[in-house]
N, C-alpha and C positions, 0 to 999 in steps of 0.2 A: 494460048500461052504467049505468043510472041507479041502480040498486042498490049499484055499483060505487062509483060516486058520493056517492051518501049515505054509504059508509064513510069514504071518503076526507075527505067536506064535516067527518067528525064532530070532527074538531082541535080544532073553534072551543071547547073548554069547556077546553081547556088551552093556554097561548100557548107552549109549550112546544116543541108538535108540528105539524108540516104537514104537510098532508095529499099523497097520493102516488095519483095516476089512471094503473095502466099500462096501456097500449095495446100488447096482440102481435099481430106478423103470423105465420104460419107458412105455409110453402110446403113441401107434405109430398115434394113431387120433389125438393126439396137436402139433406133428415135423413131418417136414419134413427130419430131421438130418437122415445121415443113417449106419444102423446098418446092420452085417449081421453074424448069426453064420458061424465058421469054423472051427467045427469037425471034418465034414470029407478031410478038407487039412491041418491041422495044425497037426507040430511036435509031438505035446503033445495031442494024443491020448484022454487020460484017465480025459481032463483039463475041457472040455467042454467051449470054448473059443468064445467071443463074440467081433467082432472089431469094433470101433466106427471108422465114420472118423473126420479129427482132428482138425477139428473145431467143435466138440459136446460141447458144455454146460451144467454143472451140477448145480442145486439150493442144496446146504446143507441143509438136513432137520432137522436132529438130530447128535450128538454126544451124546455118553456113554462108559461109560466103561465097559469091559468083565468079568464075572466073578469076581467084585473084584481088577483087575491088573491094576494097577497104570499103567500100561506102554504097556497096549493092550487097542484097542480101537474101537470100530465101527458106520462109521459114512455113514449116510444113504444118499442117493442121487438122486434126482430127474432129469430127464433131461427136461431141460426147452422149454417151449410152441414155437411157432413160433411168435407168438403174444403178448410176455412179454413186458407189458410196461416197465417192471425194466428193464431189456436186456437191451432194443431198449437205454432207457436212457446211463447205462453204455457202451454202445456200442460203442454213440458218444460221452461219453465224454474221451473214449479211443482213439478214432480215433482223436480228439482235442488236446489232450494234447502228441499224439507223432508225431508232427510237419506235418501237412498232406499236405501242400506248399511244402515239401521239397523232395528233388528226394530221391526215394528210398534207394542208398545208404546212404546219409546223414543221415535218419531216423533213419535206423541202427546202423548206428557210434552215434547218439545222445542218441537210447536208450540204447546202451552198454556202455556209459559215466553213465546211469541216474541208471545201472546195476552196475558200480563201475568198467567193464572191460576194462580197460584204454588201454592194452595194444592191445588188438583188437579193440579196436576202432581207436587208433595212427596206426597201419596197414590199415584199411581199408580208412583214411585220405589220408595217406602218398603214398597208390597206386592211389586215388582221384587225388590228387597233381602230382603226375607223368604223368598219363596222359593229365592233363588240357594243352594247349598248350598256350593259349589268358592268359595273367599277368592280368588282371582286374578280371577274374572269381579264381583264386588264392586266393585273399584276403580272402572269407570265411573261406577255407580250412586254412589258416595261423591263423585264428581266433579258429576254432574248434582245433587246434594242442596246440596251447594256451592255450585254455582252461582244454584238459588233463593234460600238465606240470601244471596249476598251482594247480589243483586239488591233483597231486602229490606232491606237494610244491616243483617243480623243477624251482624257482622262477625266477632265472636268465633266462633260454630256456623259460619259459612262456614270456617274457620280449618281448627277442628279436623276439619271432611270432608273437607277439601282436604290435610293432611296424615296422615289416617287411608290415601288414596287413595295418595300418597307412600310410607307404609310398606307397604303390599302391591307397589308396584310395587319396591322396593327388595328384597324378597322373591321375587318371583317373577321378575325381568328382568336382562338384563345392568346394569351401572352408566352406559353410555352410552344407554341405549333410549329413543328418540322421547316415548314417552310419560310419562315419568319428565319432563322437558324439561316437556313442557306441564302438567305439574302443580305443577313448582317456578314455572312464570306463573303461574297461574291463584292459588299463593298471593302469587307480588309483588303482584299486583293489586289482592288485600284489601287489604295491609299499604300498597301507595299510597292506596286510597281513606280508610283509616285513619290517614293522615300519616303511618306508620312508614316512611318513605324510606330508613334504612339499610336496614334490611330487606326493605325492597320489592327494594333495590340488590344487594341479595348473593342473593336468592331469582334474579332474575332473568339475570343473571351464571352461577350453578350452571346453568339452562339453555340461555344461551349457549355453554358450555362442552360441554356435553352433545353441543348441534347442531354444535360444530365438529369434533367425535369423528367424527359418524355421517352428517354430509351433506357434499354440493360446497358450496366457498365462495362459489358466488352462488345458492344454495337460494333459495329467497323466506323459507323458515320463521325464517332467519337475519336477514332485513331486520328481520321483526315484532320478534324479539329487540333489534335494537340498536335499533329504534323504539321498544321499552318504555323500554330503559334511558334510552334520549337522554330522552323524557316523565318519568324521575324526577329526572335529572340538572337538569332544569328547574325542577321542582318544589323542587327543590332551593337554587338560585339559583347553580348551579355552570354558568353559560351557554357556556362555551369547551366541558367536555367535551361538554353539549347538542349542542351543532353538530356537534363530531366523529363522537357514535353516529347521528346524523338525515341528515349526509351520508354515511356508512358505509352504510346503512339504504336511502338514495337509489339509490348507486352499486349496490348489489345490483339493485335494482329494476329500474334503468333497462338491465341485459345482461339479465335474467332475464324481462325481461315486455313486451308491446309499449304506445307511445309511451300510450297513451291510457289505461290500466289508472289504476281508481280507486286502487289503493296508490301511486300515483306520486303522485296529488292528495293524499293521507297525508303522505305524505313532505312534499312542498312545503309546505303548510298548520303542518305541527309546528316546519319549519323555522322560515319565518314566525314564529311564537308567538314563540319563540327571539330572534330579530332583536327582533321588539317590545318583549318582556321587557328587551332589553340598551339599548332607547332608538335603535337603529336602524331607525327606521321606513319609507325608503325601499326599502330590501332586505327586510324585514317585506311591503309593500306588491306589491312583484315575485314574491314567493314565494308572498303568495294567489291574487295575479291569475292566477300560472300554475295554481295547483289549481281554481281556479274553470274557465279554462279547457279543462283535461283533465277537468273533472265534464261540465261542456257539450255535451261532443261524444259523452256516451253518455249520460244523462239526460234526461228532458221538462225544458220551460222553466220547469215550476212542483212540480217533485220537492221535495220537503224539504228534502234533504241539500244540495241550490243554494243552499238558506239558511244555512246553517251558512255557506258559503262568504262568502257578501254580509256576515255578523255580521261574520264577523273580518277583512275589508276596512274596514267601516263603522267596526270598533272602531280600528285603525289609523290612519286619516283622523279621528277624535276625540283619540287622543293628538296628530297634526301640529298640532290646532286648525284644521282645515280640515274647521269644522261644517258646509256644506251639503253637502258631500262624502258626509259618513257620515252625517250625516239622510236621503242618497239610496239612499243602502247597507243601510241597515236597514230603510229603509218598504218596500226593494225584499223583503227576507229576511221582511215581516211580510205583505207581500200573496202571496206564495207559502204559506207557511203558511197563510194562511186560506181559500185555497184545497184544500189539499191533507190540512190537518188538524181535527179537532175543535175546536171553540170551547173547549175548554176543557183542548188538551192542554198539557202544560207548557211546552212549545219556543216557544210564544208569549209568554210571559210571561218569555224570555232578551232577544228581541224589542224588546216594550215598555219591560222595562227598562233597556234598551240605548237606545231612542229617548228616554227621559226623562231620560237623563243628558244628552245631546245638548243638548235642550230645556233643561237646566239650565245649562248651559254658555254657551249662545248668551242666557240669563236671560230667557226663553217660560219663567217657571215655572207659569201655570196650563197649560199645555199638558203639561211634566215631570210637573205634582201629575198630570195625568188620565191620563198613561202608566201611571206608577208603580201608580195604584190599581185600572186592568186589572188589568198584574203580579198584586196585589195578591188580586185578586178570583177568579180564574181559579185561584192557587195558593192558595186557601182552597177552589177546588171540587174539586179534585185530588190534593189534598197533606192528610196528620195532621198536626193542629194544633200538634202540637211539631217540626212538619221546619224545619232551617234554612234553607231560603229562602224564608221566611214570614218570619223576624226578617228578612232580607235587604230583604225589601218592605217592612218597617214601617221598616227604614233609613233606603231609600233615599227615602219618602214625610217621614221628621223634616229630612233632611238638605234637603228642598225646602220646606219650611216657617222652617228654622233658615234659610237665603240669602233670604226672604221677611221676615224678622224679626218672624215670627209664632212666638216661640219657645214660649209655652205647647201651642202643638199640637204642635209641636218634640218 
């Protein structure tokens, strides 16, 4: 332990890092996992060293702090039964949701996509791709390659793999086939995140039309479809057809899935936007609360995604002018996140600059300037220095100096 300790004490020359003291128990009658000391072969003599192999499992029992030290800490750990019904649950919903159809390499290039490591994941493709010799088993890989460029907002190269994908399945499939459908999305998608919205409108359309070929009319695959379009028709400022594809989109949902499924909270929430966008904010207001609602009842209290939800409440309750509302709304969406995410992931810095317009509003502009330059701070640790929501923070940081009449910092 004291050895243990001294690593852990060693932080103190970087205020960066805190130090970490775990404490396990093991009870070799509940695992089968196996453990074995290695005193007498291991380097370190003096360590008294214990190896788990690596697939052990630990239950956190406790966290404290040491001593006092804000930045030492020991957290106590349990190695779990063989027999855990929690386990066994998380086990498979790990093994579900990292693509378990899919051959092993793929697995890995999806979850180093879902890691953010683009660039190992476009190598491990790219040698995929080289070997394949048959053009028909290509398409995937032209798909998955796509999807890292557009991830990167490399929107042109996402384009042309996504439509490379396109002509082999045009080649080798019937004209209605599923998969053809999801690649005439995959390219609206570029062409929305690139403002091309007729495009995006007619790419996406082509696969609606597809899915009405090849499936029942309350599919879900058909929701997603008219949920894209309705989000372009938005984007658009065409708010009437909006509403018609998002309640289309609904009505599928709602025979097709039961009461509490997060595509319903989709549905509700795009709604919403819709109703906001048109200046109807009390229906705007009804339509989060019920997505916030359905996220709740399958979610922890401090998930991520519950923030998302509180954002575009809080943003709603800022257009009514009913600031304390959505000053309550957003501190609530930013203390989840700080819980649940990195100090410095981006989804906080949506947050803060959501609480500083707030702040600006209510005319607390030194409280606005100190929001804004988190925002500000956070997307300079995260973000290249030419991304636009980096001019977005130096914005929204002029625009609180310009209502200060401090206009040289302006």
């Amino acid at each position: 332990r004291e050895v243990s300790y001294a690593f852990a004490e060693s932080n103190h020359a970087d205020p960066d890092l805190f130090g970490i003291l775990f404490v396990m128990k093991v009870d070799p009658s509940q695992s089968t996992t196996r453990f074995a000391s290695i005193v007498g072969i291991s380097k370190f003599q003096g360590e008294e060293e214990v190896l788990f192999s690596m697939h052990s499992v630990f239950r956190i029992q406790d966290i404290k702090q040491m001593g006092g030290n804000n930045r030492l800490y020991e957290v106590t750990l349990t190695l779990t039964a063989d027999n855990d019904p929690e386990l066994d649950r998380l086990t498979d919903y790990i093994r579900q949701q990292s693509y378990p159809d899919s051959d092993p390499w793929y697995r890995l290039g999806l979850v180093l996509q879902e890691m953010s490591q683009f660039d190992k994941a476009e190598d491990i493709y790219q040698v995929l791709l080289d070997q394949t010799k048959d053009d028909k088993d290509k398409a995937p890989l032209y798909i998955h390659l796509g999807s890292i460029k557009k991830r990167q907002r490399k929107y042109e190269e996402a384009l042309t793999l996504y439509e490379t994908s396109v002509a082999i399945y045009k080649k080798n499939h019937r004209p209605n086939h599923p998969d053809l459908a999801a690649s005439y999305s995959n390219i609206s998608s570029v062409h929305r995140d690139m403002g091309n919205y007729p495009k995006a409108l007619s790419s996406h359309e082509k696969a609606l039309a597809i899915q009405q070929q090849s499936l029942p009319p309350n599919h879900p695959s058909l929701a997603v479809s008219y949920s894209n379009i309705g989000n372009v028709y938005d984007d658009m400022g065409n708010y009437p057809k909006a509403l018609s594809s998002h309640g289309k989109a609904l009505e599928i949902r709602q025979q097709s899935l039961p009461p509490n499924h997060p595509s319903l909270a989709t549905s509700y929430n795009n709604i919403g936007n819709v109703h906001n966008n048109m200046g109807d904010y009390p229906k705007a207001l009804s339509s989060h609360e019920k997505a916030l609602e359905i996220r709740q009842q399958s979610l922890p209290p401090n998930h991520p995604t519950l923030a998302t939800y509180y954002n575009s409440i809080g943003y709603v309750y800022d257009n009514m002018g009913n600031y304390p509302k959505a000053l309550s709304s957003h501190e609530k969406a930013l203390a989840i996140q700080q819980q649940s995410l990195p100090p410095s992931h981006p989804d906080l810095t949506s947050s803060y600059n959501y609480i500083g317009k707030v702040h600006n509003n209510m005319d607390n502009y030194s409280k606005a300037l100190s929001s804004h330059e988190k925002a500000l701070e956070i997307s300079q640790q995260s973000l290249p220095p030419n991304h636009p929501d980096l001019a977005a923070s130096y914005s929204n940081i002029s625009s609180v100096h310009r209502d200060m009449g401090n206009y040289p910092k302006a």
